[in-house]
C-alpha positions as CSV (number, residue, x, y, z in Angstrom):
1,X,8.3,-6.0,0.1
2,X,12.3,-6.4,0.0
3,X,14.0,-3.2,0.1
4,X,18.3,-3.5,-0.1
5,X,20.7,-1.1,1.2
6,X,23.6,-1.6,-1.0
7,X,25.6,1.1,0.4
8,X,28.0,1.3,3.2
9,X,26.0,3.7,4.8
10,X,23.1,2.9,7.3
11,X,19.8,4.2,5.8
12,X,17.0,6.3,7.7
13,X,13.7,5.2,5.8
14,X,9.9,6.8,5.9
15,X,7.8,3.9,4.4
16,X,3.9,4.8,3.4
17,X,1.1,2.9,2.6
18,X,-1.1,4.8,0.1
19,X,-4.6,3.5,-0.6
20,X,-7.2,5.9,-2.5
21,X,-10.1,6.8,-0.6
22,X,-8.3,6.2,3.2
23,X,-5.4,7.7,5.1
24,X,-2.3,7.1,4.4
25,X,-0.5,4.6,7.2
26,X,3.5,6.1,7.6
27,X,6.2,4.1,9.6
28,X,9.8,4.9,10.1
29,X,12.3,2.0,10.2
30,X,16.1,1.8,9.4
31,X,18.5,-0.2,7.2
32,X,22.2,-1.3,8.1
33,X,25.0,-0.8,5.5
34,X,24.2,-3.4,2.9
35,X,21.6,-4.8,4.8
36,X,18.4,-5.8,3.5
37,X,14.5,-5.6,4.6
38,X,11.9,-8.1,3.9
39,X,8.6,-7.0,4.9
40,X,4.9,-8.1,5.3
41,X,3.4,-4.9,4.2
42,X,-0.1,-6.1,5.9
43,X,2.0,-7.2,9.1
44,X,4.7,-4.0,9.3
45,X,1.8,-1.4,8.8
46,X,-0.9,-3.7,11.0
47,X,-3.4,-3.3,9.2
48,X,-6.0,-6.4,7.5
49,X,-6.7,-5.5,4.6
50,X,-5.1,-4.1,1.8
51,X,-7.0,-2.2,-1.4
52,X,-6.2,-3.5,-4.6
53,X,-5.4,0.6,-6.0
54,X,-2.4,0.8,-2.5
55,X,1.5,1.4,-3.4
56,X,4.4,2.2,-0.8
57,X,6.5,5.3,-1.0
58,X,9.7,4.9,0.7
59,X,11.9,7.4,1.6
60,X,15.4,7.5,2.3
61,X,18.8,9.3,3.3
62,X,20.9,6.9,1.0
63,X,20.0,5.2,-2.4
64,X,18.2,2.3,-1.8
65,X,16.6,-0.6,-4.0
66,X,13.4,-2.5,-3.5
67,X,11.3,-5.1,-5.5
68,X,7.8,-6.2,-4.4
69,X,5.6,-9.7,-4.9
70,X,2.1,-9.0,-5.4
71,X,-0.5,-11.3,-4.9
72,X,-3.7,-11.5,-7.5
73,X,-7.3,-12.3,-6.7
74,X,-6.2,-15.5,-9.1
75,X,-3.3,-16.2,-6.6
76,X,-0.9,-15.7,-9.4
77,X,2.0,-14.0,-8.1
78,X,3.8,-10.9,-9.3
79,X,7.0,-9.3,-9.3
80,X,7.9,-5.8,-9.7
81,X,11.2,-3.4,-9.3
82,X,11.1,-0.1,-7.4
83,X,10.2,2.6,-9.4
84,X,11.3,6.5,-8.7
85,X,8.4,8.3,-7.7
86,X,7.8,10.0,-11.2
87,X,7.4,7.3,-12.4
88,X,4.5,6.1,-11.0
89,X,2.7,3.4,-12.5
90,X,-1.5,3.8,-12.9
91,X,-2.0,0.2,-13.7
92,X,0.0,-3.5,-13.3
């Protein structure tokens, strides 16, 4: 998970791991002024295993960007932009 701050303001974030059918896992973090994040989501949330149906919310003070490489069961890799909450996706 990469998340960039491209402002010149340093961001206050609320990161969430949602998985269907468990409790969520929440964890606060922070972001300096065009900094950037890249995160083990498995590692930053310790946890071992991760359902295939989990997304992250993040939340944050200051606009933000983020793109995220998934992992198949086929080891094929895949990459995918932030999306606003509304527009959460149902399938890959």
């Amino acid at each position: 998970l990469n998340i960039v701050n491209p402002g010149s303001a340093p961001a206050s974030l609320v990161l969430e791991l949602v998985s269907s059918g468990s409790t969520s896992v929440q964890k606060q973090s922070s972001l300096s002024a065009k900094g950037v994040a890249q995160l083990d989501v498995a590692t930053f949330f310790d946890v071992s295993e991760i359902s295939s149906d989990s997304f992250i919310k993040v939340a944050s003070d200051v606009e933000i960007a983020g793109f995220e490489v998934v992992k198949t069961v086929d080891q094929d890799l895949l990459g995918l932009n932030a999306q606003p909450e509304e527009d959460q996706l149902t399938n890959l």
